[in-house]
C-alpha positions, 0 to 999 in steps of 0.5 A: 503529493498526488497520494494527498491529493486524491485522498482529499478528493476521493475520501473527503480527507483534510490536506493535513490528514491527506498528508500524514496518510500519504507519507505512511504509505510512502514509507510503507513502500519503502520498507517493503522494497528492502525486505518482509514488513507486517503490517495493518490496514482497514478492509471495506468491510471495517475489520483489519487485516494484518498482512506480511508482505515484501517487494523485495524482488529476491524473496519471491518468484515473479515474472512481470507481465507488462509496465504498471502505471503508478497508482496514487490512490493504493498501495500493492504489495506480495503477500506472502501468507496468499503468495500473490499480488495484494493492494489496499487505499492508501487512506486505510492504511493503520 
């Protein structure tokens, strides 16, 4: 519900359109987690981006520099094409 909410404040979004984009993005992470997901989202720049990514810690090497605060408003996950540490707004995702 805060990913709906600061999509509506941020992107002008309705609540309803606010919603199914949070969602997407709720199960994007969870797919993410249990393994590689290609998937697409819109660049600033308007084109798209397909991307394979995971957060599955067994499929990359990663040692963690600090606690993260849960961001509402992005989605980041670890490209496997650029092996990094990649995000994109929640209300880009396709």
């Amino acid at each position: 519900m805060s990913s709906a909410w600061q999509l509506v404040k941020s992107a002008g979004l309705t609540l309803s359109e606010a919603l199914k984009q949070a969602w997407k993005a709720v199960k994007l992470k969870s797919k993410l987690l249990s393994g590689i997901i290609e998937f697409s989202f819109a660049k600033k720049d308007g084109s798209i981006r397909k991307a394979i990514g995971t957060l599955d810690l067994a499929l990359f090497d990663y040692e963690a520099k600090g606690s993260q605060k849960e961001n509402y408003k992005s989605v980041a996950y670890y490209d496997l094409d650029a092996n990094g540490f990649r995000s994109f707004s929640i209300g880009s995702l396709i």
